[in-house]
C-alpha positions in Angstrom: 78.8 -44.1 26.9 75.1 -44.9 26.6 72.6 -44.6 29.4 70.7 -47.4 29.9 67.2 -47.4 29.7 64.7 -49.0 32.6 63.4 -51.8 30.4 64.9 -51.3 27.6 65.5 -54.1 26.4 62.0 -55.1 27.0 59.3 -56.1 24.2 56.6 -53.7 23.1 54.0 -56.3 23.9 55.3 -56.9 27.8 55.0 -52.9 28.0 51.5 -52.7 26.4 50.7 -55.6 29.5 52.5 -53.7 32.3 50.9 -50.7 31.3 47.7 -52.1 31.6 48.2 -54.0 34.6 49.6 -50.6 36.4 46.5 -48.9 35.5 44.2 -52.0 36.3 46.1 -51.4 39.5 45.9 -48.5 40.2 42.3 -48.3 39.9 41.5 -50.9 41.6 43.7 -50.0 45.0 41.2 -46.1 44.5 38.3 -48.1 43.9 38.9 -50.9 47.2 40.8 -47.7 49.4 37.4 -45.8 48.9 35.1 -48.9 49.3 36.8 -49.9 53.0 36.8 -46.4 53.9 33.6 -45.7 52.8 32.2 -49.2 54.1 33.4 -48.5 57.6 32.1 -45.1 58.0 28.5 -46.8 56.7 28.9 -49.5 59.5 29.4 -46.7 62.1 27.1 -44.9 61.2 24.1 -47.6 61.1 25.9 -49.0 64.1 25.6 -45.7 66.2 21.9 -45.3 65.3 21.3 -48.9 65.9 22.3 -48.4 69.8 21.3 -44.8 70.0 17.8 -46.5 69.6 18.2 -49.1 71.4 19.1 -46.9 74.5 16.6 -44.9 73.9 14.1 -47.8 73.5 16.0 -49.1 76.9 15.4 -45.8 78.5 12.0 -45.4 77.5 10.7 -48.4 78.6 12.3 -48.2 82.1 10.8 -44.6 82.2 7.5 -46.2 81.1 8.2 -48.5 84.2 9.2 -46.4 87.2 5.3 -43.9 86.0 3.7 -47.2 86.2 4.9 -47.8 90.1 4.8 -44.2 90.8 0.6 -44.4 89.2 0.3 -47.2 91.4 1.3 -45.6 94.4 -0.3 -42.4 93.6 -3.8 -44.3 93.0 -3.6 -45.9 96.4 -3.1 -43.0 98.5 -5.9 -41.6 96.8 -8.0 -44.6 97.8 -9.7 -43.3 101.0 -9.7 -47.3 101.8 -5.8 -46.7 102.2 -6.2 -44.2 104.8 -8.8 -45.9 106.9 -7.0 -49.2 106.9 -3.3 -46.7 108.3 -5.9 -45.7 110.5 -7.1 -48.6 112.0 -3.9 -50.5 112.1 -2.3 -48.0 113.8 -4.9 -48.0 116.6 -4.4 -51.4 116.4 -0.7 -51.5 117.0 -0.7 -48.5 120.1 -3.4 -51.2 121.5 -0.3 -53.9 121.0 2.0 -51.2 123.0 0.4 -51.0 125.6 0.3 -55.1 126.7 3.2 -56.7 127.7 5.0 -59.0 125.7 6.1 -62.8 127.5 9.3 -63.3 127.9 9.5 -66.2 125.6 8.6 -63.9 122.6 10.9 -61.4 122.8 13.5 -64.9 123.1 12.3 -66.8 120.3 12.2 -63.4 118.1 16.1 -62.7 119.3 16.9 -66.4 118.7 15.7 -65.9 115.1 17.3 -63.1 114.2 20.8 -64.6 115.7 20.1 -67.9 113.8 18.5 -66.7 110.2 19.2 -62.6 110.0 22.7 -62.1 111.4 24.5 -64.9 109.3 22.6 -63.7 105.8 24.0 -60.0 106.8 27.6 -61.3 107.8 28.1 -63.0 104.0 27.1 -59.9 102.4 29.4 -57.4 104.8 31.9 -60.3 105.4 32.2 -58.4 108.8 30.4 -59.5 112.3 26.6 -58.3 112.6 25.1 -58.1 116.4 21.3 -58.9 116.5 21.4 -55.9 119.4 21.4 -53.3 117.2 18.8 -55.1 115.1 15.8 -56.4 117.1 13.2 -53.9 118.0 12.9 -52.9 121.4 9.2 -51.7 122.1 6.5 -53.8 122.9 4.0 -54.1 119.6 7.0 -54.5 117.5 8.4 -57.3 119.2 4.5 -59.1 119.4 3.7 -58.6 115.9 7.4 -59.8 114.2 7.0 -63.0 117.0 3.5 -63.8 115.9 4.2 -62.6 112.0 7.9 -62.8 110.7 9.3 -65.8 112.2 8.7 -68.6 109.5 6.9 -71.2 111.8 5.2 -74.8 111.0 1.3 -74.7 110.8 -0.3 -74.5 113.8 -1.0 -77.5 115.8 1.4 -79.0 113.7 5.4 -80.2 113.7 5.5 -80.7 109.3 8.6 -82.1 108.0 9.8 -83.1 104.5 10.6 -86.1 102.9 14.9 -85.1 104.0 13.5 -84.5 107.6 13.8 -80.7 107.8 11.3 -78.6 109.3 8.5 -77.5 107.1 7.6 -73.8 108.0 5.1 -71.5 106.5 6.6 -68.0 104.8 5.4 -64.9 106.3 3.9 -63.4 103.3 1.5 -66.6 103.1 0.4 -65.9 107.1 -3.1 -64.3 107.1 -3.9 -64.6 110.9 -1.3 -65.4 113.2 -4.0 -66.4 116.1 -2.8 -64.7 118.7 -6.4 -62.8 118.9 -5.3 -58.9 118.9 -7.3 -56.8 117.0 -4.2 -56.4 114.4 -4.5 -59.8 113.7 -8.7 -60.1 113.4 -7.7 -56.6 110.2 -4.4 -58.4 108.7 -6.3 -61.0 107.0 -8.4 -58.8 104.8 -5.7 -56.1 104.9 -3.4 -58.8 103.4 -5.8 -60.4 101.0 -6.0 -57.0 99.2 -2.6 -55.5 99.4 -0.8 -58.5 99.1 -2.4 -59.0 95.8 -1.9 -55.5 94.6 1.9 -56.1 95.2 1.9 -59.7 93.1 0.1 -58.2 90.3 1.9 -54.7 90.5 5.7 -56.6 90.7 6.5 -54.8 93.9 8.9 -56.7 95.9 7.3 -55.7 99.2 4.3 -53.2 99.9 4.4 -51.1 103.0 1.5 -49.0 105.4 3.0 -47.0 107.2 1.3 -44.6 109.9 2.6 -40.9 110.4 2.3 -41.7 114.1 6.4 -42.4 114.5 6.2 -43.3 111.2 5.6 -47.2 112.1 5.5 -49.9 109.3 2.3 -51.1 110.4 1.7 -53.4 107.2 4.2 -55.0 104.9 3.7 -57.8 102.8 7.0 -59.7 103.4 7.2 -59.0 107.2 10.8 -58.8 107.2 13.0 -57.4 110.2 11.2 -53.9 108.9 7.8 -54.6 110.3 6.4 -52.8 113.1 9.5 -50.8 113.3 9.9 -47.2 113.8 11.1 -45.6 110.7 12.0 -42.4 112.7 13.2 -43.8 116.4 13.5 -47.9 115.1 16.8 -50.3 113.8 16.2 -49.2 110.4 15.8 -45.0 111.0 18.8 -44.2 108.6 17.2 -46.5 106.3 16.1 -45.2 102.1 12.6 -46.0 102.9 13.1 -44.0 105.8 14.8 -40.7 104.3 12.2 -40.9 101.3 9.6 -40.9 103.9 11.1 -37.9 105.4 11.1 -35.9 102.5 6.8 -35.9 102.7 7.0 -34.4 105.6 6.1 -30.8 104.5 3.5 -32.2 101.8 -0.2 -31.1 101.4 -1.3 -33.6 99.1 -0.7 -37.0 97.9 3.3 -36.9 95.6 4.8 -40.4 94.2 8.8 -40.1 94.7 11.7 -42.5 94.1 14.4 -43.1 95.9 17.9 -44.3 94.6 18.9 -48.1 95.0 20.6 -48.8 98.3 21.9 -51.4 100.0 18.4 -52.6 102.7 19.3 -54.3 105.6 15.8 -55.9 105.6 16.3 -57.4 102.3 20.0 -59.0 103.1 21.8 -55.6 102.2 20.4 -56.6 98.5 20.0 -53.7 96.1 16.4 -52.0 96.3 14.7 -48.7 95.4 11.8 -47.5 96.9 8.8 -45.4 95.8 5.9 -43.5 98.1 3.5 -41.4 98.5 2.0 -39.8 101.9 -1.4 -40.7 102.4 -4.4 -38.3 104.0 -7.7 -38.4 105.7 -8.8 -34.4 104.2 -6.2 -32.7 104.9 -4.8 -34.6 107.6 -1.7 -36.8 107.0 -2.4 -39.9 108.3 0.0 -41.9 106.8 2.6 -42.9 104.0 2.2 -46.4 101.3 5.5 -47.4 100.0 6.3 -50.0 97.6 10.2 -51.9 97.3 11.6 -52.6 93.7 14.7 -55.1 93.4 17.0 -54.7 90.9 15.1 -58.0 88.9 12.5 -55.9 87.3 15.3 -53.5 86.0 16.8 -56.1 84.8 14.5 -57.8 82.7 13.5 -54.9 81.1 17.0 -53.6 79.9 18.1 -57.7 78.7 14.4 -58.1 77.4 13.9 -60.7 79.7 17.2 -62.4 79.1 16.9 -62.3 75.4 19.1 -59.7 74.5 17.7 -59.2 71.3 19.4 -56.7 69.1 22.4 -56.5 71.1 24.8 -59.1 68.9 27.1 -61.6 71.3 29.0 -59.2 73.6 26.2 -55.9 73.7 24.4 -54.8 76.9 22.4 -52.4 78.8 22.7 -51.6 82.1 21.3 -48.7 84.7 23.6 -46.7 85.9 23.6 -43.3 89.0 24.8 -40.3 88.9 28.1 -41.8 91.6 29.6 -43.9 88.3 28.1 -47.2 90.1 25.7 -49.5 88.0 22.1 -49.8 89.2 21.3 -52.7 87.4 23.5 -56.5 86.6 25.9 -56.8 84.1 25.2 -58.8 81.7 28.3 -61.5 81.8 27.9 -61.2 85.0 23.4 -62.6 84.8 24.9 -65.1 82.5 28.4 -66.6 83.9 28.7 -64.7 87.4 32.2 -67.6 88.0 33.2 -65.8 84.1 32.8 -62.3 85.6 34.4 -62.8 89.2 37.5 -64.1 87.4 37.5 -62.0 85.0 37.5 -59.0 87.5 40.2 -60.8 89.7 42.6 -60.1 86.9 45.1 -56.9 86.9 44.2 -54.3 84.8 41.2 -51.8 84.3 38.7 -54.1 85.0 39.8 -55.3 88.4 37.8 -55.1 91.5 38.9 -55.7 95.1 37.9 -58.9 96.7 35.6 -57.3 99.0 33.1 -56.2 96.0 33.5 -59.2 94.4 32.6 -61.0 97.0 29.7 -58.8 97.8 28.4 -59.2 94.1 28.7 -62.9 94.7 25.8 -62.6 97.8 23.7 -59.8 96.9 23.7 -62.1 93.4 24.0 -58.8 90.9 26.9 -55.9 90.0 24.8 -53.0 91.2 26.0 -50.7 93.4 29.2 -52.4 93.4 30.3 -52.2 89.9 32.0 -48.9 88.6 32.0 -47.6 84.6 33.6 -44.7 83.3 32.8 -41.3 85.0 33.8 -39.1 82.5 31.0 -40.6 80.5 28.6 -40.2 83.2 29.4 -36.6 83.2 28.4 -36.6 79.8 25.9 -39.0 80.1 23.9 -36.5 83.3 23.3 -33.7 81.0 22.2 -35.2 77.4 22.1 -38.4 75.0 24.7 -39.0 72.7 27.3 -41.9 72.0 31.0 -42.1 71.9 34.1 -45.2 72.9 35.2 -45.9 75.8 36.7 -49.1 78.1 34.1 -50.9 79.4 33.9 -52.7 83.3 36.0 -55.4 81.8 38.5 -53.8 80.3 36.9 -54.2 76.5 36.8 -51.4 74.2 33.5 -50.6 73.6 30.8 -48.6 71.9 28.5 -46.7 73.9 25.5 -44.9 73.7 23.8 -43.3 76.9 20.6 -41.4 77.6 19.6 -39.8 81.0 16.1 -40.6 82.5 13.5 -38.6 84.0 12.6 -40.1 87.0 11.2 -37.9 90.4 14.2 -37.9 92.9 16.8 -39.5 90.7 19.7 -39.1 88.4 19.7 -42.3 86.6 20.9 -42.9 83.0 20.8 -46.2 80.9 24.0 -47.6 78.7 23.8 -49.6 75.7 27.4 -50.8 74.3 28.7 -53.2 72.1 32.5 -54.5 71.8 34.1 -52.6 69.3 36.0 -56.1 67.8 32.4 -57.5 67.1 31.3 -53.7 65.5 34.1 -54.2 63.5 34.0 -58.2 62.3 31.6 -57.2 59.6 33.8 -54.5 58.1 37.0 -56.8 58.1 35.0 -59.3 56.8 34.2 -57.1 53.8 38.1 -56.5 53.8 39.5 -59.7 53.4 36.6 -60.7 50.8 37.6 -57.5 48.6 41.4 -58.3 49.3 40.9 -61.7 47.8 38.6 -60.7 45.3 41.1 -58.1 44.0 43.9 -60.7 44.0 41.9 -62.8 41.9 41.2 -59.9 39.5 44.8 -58.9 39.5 45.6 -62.7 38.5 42.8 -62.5 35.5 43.9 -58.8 34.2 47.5 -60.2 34.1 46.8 -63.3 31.9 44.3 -61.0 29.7 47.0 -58.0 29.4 49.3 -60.8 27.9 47.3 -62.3 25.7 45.7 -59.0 24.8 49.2 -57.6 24.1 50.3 -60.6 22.2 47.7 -60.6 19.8 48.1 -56.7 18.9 51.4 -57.0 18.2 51.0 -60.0 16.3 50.6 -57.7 12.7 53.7 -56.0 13.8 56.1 -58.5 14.4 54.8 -59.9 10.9 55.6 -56.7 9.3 59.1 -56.5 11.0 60.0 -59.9 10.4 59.2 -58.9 6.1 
């Protein structure tokens, strides 16, 4: 019996077009197989030197930052006006010590801090707060934060708005409090010139403090730190106060940072300090301090919000050698409700409800929200870039680069979802899929016609 044959009974002229249809095939499945592979390797690569870049830039410019402060710092404490005015406030403030302070003031400064402080520091801890570990205890302290850091109407006056609440003056705006010290005939023209070095320097608060007990006798704010003891005072354990103890030993004027930390003074926000001691010869006299919120930080790394060059879903954040941002999320600056729920969720992303609520009052995601610490590791010792889940449970593409800055181990990330790295490259797929379907639909109706024709002469002969 004969075998068969796979089409055999098939015309010449359908073979010639399957032929050339298989090879028109086969070519073009090589050609497109090469082309995606080939394409998506390309978009990698230009996107890994795209953020590699833009990390860098990131890191660069928040380097260029943190020498600016630390410069403007250093110059002060060079400035032998800085030591004479430790100097004289100091004297100033042991004068204060040595009078005692009425009744009524150390009342109205305890009612204050039970009425404005304690309630701002119970929303951030969610935990009770007692004023009795927080107001000072000796003499000039208690004088100066009466007369200075308890927002008050103008003198002589009982101001109210158009809703009938109390208008007050803030304590940064008060040049003389009128109480007639001698602190009080220096703060004026103490605060006209420092206070204006801290506006046009973007320090959050700018801080004299004299090596006699280490005693914040100047700060711009006059918040629950002024006139404190830095060593014996509420806030001894505080950053400012450990960076300040690392000077101790020094000969000559040395700008230092300090990491972010939860200050009490500032409603437990975020802050970072930087200081330098200050000397009269060779004789410490003193320490200047500047505070840094997280905002400046932040504006640099988002380009003030504009987050140019960083696509739909990309960021840049700070983050500390613990795994714990130092800066705000991004989703989080933009839709902080988006965030919180999205971090309520089950999975890798979730966060108890303690440090969401925390990120909900201190108003940003540093030192509260974790990232990957296996990238940190990496991150500590050199630059490079790699994949990894993000803080909301995205995969992600992330490049990293470690700073140089005195005292710290910061790094900065720059990431982009990987679905948006990739969009471009399955755009390019489905265009080439459906290009090559159309092509396959052309090559089949030429094959057929092509075949037809050329066998045209030879069915003539046959059919002779």
């Amino acid at each position: 019996m004969k075998r068969r044959r796979l089409f055999g009974n098939t015309s010449l002229a359908t073979k010639l077009a399957l032929v050339a249809l298989v090879v028109t095939l086969v070519s073009l499945a090589v050609t497109a197989t090469v082309g995606l592979v080939r394409g998506s390797e390309l978009a990698d690569e230009i996107a890994d030197a795209r953020f590699v870049s833009v990390a860098s830039s990131r890191a660069d410019a928040i380097q260029a930052a943190t020498v600016a402060y630390e410069r403007e710092i250093m110059s002060l404490a060079l400035s032998p006006a800085t030591a004479r005015t430790i100097t004289d406030l100091g004297d100033a403030y042991l004068e204060l010590g040595q009078q005692s302070v009425p009744t009524a003031a150390l009342n109205d400064l305890t009612e204050f801090y039970i009425s404005d402080i304690v309630p701002e520091l119970e929303d951030v801890r969610q935990s009770r707060v007692s004023a009795a570990f927080l107001v000072p205890d000796g003499d000039a302290a208690i004088h100066l934060q009466d007369a200075y850091s308890i927002p008050r109407a103008p003198t002589g006056e009982v101001a109210s708005g158009d809703d009938g609440t109390t208008v007050t003056i803030s304590p940064d705006l008060v040049l003389d409090a009128g109480d007639g010290s001698a602190y009080s005939e220096l703060h004026p023209t103490v605060h006209q010139v420092y206070g204006q070095i801290a506006i046009q320097s973007g320090f959050d608060d700018l801080f004299l403090i004299d090596a006699r007990s280490d005693t914040v006798v100047y700060s711009v704010r006059k918040r629950i730190d002024f006139a404190t003891s830095l060593d014996l005072g509420p806030h001894s354990g505080s950053a400012l106060s450990r960076l300040i103890d690392t000077f101790q030993d020094a000969s000559e004027p040395v700008g230092r940072f300090s990491d972010f930390s939860a200050y009490v003074p500032a409603s437990e926000r975020p802050t970072t300090f930087v200081a330098s001691p200050v000397f009269d010869g060779s004789t410490l006299v003193g320490f200047i301090a500047g505070s840094l919120s997280v905002e400046p930080f932040d504006a640099i790394l988002s380009g003030r919000g504009d987050w140019n060059g960083f696509g739909d879903s990309g960021e840049a954040y700070l983050v500390g050698s613990d795994a714990i941002m130092r800066s705000t999320a991004r989703v989080f600056g933009e839709t902080p409700a988006v965030y919180l729920a999205a971090t309520a969720e089950p999975g890798p992303a979730q966060l108890t409800d303690a440090q969401r609520r925390r990120m909900s009052a201190t108003g940003t995601t540093a030192l509260v929200q974790p990232v990957d610490r296996q990238i940190v590791l990496q991150a500590s010792d050199s630059a490079g870039i790699t994949d990894m889940v993000d803080h909301l449970g995205r995969n992600a593409r992330v490049a990293y680069t470690p700073l140089d800055v005195t005292g710290n181990s910061w790094m900065v990330f720059a990431q982009v979802d990987r679905d948006e790295l990739d969009s471009p490259i399955e755009d390019y797929a489905r265009v080439m899929l459906f290009t090559v379907a159309l092509f396959i639909v052309v090559v089949t109706f030429v094959a057929v016609r092509w075949s037809a024709r050329l066998m045209a002469p030879i069915r003539a002969i046959a059919e002779r």
